[in-house]
C-alpha positions in Angstrom: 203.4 291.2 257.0 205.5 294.2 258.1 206.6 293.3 261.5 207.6 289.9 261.6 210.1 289.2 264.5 211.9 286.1 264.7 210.4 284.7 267.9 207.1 284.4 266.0 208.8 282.6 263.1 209.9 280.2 265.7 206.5 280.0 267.3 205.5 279.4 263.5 208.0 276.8 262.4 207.3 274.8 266.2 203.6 274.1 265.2 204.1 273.5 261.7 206.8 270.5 262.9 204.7 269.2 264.8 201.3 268.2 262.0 203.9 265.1 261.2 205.0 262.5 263.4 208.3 262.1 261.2 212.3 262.3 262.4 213.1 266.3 262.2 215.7 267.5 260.0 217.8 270.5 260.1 217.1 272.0 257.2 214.0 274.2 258.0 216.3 275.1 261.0 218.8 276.3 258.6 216.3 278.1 256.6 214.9 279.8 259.0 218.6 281.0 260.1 219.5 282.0 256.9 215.9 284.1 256.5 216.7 286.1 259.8 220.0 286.4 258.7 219.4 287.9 255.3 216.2 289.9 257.4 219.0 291.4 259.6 221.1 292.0 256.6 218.4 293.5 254.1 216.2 295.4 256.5 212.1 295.4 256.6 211.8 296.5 253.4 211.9 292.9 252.2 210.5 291.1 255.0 207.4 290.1 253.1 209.3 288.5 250.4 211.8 286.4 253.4 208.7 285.3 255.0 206.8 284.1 252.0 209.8 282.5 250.6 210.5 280.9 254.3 206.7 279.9 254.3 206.9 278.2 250.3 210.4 276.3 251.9 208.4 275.0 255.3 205.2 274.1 253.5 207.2 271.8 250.8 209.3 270.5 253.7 205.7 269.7 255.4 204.4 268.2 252.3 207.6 266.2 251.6 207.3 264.9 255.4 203.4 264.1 255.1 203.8 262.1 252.0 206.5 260.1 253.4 204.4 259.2 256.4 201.8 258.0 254.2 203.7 256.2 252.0 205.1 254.5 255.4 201.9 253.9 256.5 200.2 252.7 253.5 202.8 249.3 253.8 201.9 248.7 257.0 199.2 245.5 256.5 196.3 246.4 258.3 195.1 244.2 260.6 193.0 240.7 259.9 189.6 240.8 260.7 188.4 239.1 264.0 186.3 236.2 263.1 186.1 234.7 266.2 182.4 235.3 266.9 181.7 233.0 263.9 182.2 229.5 265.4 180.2 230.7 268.7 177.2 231.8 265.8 177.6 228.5 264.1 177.6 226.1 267.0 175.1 227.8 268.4 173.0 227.3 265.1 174.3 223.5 265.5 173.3 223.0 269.3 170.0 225.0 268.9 168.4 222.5 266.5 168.6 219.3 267.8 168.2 221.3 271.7 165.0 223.2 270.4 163.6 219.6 269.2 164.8 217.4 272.8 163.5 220.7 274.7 159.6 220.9 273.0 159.5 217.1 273.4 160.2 217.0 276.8 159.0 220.5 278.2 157.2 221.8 275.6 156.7 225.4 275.2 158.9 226.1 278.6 161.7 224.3 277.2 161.6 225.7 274.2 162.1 228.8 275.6 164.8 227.9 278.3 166.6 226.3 275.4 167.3 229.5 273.6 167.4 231.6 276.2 170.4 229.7 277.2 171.7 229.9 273.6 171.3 233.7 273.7 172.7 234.2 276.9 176.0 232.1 276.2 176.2 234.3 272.7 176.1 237.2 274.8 178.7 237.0 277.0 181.2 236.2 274.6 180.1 239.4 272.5 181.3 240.9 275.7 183.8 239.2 276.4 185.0 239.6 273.1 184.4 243.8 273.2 186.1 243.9 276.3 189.2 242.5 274.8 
């Protein structure tokens, strides 16, 4: 890894900071000072050892900052379940009976078939009104 400059530890530490949506901290900002500082001081010779040392610092500091999110995230009650749909289901079921027997009695076969239709088409448009909202 002979090479390194410090703009592309930067560029590194920039997109590594950015994986978790978490307040930033100054301490990879300090570590990455101090690495430069001791590259400046030390010479190339041990640039691969500053940069994997650097890398072991920013990937616990990542690690640290992921499992915090999650642990945020995991008390965050997720959300009830939208049951709404079931009382449309259920009256439907309720109106459709006594309907489907005042609908063959009076219209037979035609009415019987208006009758649901009119069931199914009321259920569908609050599935989409529902989806919509």
């Amino acid at each position: 890894m002979t090479g390194v400059s410090s703009e592309w530890m930067m560029t590194l530490y920039r997109r590594c900071a950015t994986f978790v949506d978490v307040p930033d901290t100054s301490l990879p900002h300090e570590d990455l000072r101090a690495t430069l500082a001791a590259r400046r001081d030390l010479g190339p010779a041990y640039e691969d050892a500053l940069v994997d040392s650097f890398i072991e610092k920013l990937d616990s500091e990542i690690t640290a900052r992921v499992q915090a999110e999650v642990a945020r995230r995991g008390e965050v009650k997720p959300p009830k379940p939208d049951n709404s749909h079931i009382p449309i289901a259920l009256g439907s079921l309720g109106i459709g009976v006594p309907l489907t027997a005042i609908a063959v009695s009076q219209a037979g076969n035609f009415g019987l078939f208006m009758a649901w239709t009119g069931i199914i088409l009321v259920n569908m448009a609050a599935a989409i009104r529902r989806k919509r909202h």
